[in-house]
C-alpha positions as CSV (number, residue, x, y, z in Angstrom):
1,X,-33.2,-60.1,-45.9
2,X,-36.0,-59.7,-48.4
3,X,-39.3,-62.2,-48.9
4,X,-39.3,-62.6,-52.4
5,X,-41.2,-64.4,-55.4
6,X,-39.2,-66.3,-58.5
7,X,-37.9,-64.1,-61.1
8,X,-38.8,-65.4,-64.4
9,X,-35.5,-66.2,-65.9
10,X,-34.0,-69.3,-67.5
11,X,-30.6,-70.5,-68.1
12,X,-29.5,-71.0,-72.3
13,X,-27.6,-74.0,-71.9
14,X,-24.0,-74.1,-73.8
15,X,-21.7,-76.7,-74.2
16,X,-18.1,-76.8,-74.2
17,X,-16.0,-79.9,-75.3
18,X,-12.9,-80.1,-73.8
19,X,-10.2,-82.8,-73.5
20,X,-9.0,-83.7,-70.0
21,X,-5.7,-84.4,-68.8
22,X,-5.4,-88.0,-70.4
23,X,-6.6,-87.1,-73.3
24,X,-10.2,-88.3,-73.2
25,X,-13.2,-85.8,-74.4
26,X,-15.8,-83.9,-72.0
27,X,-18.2,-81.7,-72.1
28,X,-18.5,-78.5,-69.9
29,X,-22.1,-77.3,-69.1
30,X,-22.1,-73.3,-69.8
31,X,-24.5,-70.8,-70.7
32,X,-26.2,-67.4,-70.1
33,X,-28.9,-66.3,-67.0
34,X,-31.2,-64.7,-69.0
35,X,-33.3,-62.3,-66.0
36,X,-36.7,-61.9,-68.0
37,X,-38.2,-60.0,-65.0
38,X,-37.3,-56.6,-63.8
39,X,-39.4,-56.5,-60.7
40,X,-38.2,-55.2,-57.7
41,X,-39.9,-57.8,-55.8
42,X,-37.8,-60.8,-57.2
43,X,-35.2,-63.2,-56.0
44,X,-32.8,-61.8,-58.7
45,X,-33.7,-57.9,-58.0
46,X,-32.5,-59.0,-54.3
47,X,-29.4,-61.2,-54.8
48,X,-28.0,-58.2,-56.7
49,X,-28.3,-56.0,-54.7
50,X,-26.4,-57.8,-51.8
51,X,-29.4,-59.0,-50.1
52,X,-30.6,-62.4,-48.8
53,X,-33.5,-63.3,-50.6
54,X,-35.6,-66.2,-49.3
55,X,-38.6,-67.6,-51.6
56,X,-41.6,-69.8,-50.7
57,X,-41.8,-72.1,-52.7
58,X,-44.2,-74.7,-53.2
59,X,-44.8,-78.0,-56.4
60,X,-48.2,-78.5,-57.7
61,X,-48.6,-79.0,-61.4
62,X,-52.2,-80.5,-61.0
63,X,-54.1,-79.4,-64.0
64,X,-57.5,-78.5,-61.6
65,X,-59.2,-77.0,-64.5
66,X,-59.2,-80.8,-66.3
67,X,-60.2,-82.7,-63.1
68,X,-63.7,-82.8,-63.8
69,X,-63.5,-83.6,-67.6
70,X,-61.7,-86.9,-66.6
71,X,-63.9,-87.3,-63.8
72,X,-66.9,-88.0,-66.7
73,X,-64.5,-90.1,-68.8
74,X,-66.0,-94.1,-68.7
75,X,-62.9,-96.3,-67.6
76,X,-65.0,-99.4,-67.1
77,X,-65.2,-100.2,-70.7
């Protein structure tokens, strides 16, 4: 087992269309990993070499640095 952090990688999205069966058209969601990071430290770096990786994670996208700006904004009128 291995405490890692996120590789920075991204999926290029590819889509195939294909007809199914009774003749109606689909598309197939396909693409390439693309592994931007090489660190030995990342979730990718462990999954390949046969490990168990486990990431915390944690969601914030607050912007802290523009908290005070709209802080002085007037929304009273």
């Amino acid at each position: 087992i291995k405490i890692s952090r996120q590789a920075k990688a991204n999926w290029v999205e590819e889509f195939d269309k294909r007809v199914n069966p009774m003749g109606r058209e689909y598309y197939w969601l396909t693409g390439k990993f693309v592994d931007l990071d090489k660190g030995e430290d990342t979730d990718e770096w462990a999954l390949k070499n046969n490990y168990v990786s486990v990431v915390p994670v944690q969601y914030d996208l607050t912007a802290h640095h523009y908290i005070q700006t709209l802080n002085s904004w007037d929304f009273n009128g």
